[in-house]
N, C-alpha and C positions, 0 to 999 in steps of 0.2 A: 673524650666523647663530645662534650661541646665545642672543643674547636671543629672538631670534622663536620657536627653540622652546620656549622657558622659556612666550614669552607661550602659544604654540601648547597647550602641555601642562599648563597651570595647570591646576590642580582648581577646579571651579566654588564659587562662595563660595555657604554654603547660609545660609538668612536665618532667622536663630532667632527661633523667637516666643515672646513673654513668655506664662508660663501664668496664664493668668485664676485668681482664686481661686476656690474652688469656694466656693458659698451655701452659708450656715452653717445648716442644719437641726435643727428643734428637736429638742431630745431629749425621748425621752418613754419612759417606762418600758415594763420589759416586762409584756404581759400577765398577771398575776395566774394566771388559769384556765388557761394553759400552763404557769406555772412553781409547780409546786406536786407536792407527790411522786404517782405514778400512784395510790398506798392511799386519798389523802384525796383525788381528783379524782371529786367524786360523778357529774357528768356525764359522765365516762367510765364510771363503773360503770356507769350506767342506761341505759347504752347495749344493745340487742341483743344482740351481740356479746358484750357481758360475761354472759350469761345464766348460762353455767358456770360462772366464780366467784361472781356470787351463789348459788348454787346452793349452793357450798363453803362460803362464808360464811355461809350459814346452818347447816347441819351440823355446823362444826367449834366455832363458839361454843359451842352447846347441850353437845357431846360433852366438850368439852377440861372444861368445869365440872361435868357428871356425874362423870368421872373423879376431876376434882381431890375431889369430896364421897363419893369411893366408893361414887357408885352401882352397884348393879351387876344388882339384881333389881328390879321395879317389878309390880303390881297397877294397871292401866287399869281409869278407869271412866268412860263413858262418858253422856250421857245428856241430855235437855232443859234448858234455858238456863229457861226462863219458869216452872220449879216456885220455890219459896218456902217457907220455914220455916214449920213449922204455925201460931205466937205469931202472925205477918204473916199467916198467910192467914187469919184469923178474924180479924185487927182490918179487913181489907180487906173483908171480908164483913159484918160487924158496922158499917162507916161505909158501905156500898152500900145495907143493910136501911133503915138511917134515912134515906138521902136519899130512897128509893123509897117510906117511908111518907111523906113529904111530899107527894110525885103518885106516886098510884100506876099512874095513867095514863099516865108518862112511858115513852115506850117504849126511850129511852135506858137509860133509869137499872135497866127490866128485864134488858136486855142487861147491862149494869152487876153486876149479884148475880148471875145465871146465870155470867158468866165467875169471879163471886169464890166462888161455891160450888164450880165444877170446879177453884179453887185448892186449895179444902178437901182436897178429894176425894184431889186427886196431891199435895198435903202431905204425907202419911206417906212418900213414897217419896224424898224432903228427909231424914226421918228417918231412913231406911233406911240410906240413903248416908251420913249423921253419923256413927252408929254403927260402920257398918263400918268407915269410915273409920281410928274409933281402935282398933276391933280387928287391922287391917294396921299401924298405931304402936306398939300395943304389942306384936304382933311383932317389929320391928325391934331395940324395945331389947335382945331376947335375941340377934340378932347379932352374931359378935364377927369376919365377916371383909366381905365384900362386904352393905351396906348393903339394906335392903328397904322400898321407897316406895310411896307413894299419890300415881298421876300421872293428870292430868287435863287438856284443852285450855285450864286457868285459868281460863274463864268465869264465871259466875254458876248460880243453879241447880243442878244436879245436882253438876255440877262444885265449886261451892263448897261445898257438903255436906260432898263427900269430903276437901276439903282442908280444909275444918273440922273434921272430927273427926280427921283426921292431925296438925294444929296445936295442938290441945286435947291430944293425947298426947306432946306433946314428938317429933315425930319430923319426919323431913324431909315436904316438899308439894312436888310437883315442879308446875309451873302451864305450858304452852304453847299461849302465845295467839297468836293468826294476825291479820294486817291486816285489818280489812275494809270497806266501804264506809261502813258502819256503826258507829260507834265501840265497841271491846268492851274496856274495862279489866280488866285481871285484877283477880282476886278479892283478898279481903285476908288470905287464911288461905293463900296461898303462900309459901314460906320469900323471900324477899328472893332467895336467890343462886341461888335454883332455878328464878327466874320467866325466861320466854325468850317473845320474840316475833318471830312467823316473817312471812317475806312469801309461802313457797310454803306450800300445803296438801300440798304431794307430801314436803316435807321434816319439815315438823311430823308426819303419818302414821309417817313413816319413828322419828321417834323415841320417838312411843306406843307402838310393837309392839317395839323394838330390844332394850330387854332387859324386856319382857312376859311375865311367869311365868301369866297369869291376866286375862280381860277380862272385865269387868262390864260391861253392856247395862242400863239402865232409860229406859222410857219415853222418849218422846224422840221428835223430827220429822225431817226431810229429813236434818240433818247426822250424825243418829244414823243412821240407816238406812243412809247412805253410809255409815259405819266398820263398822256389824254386817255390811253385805253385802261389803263388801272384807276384814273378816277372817276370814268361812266360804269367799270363795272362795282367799282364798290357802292356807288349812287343807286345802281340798279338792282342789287344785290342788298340796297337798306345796311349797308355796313359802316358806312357814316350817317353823318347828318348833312339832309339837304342842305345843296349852294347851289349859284349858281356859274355856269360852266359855258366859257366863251370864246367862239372861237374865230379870230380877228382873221380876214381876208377870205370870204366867202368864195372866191374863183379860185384858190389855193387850195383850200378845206375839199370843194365837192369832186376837183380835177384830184387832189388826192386820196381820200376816199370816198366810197359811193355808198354810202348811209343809206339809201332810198335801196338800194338794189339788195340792203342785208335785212329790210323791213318785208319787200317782196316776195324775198325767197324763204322767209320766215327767221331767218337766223336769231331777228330781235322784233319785239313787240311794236308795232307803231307808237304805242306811247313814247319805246325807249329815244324818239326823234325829239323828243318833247324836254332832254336830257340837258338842252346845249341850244344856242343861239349864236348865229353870225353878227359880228361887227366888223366896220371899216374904220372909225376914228377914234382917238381917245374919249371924247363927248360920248360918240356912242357906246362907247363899252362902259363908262361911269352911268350912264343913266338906264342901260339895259340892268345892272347892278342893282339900282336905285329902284327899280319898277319890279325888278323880279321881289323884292322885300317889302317893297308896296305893296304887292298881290295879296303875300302870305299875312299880310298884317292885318288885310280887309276883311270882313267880314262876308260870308260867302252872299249873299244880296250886291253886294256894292263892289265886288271884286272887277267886274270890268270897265267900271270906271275908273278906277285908281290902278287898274294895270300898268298905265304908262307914264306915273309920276315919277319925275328925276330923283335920286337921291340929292340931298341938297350938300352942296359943298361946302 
């Protein structure tokens, strides 16, 4: 009887099965472009998504190196890329004349000296900008807390002017240049640690005006026109802090726009004419500079006597 329930009550024998080895799988490393820290992972940055630290990352380069070089005050000048030193525009004019005496039927080669003569022509205002240039440098040297610069979108042309003659006087050139389709090297007369290149235009803008004591306007196409009319309307609009606003070649400025005709028709307040002041020479654009900060310093009894003191250099 005990055996039968022994047999009856055995535990069933369970049947172990050998485990297969598992396939041995190649190793292979890991991805590269995932393991790599988020700062240097460029394809995430260019991602959408990242739009807002780009955004950062361009702002905080530009600013952290202003700082570290004590900038603190800046003189914007603004202006056409395609002017050229007067020495260049008469040897351009001067090799146009003799290809054109060879045919002078050539209708190229007239086109050819008509554009090298209207070099000639806006060459002095190359000059202009030289000048002034070293007159805001030699300013600076008399500095002795927060530094005062000659800053320009770095280009060629006007732009290089200004930071030529700031270069020429031993002082800082601030240069920032923007990407473009179009390849745009900065100029050579920007200091080395002051040159910056931006991918927004919204960021570069932002640190033209940031610490802008003074904007200078010459001549100049589409990308000037967009910085003179975004800095009357932020002035007019109280979204900065007043400066003052100049625009060098008075027979250029009214033949290209008609100021007086958008006061007429109402478009803008006659005050808003009161925004901006015509200059012809470097002297005068430092001392229109000089007298507009004179004004606001006067006390309102005495202000029209001191309206037209120079800034002293």
């Amino acid at each position: 009887m005990s055996a039968v329930k022994r047999t009856a009550f055995r535990a069933p024998q369970r049947r172990v099965r050998t485990a297969r080895p598992l396939a041995r799988r190649p190793r292979r490393r890991a991805d590269t472009t995932h393991c790599i820290w988020a700062d240097e992972d460029t394809t995430l940055l260019k991602r959408p998504g990242m739009r807002g630290l780009r955004l950062q990352f361009d702002y905080w380069k530009a600013e952290e190196r202003l700082q570290q070089e004590r900038i603190g005050h800046a003189i914007v000048v603004y202006g056409s890329t395609r002017m050229v030193a007067p020495a260049e525009a008469h040897a351009l004019l001067g090799e146009a004349s003799r290809a054109l005496a060879e045919r002078p039927h050539d209708a190229r080669r007239r086109r050819a000296v008509a554009a090298a003569s209207r070099l000639v022509k806006y060459s002095v205002y190359y000059r202009v900008a030289r000048e002034f240039g070293r007159i805001v440098g030699r300013a600076d040297r008399r500095t002795r807390t927060a530094r005062l610069a000659v800053i320009t979108g770095g280009g060629p042309g006007i732009m290089e002017a200004a930071n030529r003659g700031a270069y020429e006087s031993g002082a800082p050139s601030i240069g920032l240049n923007i990407e473009l389709p179009r390849e745009q090297a900065p100029n050579p007369y920007v200091t080395p640690a002051l040159c910056f290149r931006f991918h927004y235009f919204a960021i570069r803008k932002l640190h033209l005006l940031e610490r802008a004591k003074a904007a200078v306007f010459f001549p100049g196409g589409y990308g000037t026109f967009d910085e003179l009319f975004e800095v009357l309307t932020l002035l007019q609009t109280r979204k900065i802090a007043p400066l003052p606003v100049i625009l060098v070649g008075e027979a250029y400025w009214r033949r290209a726009v008609d100021f007086a005709f958008l006061a007429d028709d109402g478009m803008i307040d006659r005050s808003d004419l009161d925004l901006f002041v015509y200059c012809e020479s470097a002297q005068d654009i430092w001392h229109a500079i000089g007298g507009w900060y004179a004004q606001r310093r006067s006390p309102p009894r005495r202000s029209t006597s001191r309206a037209n003191r120079p800034m002293r250099e």
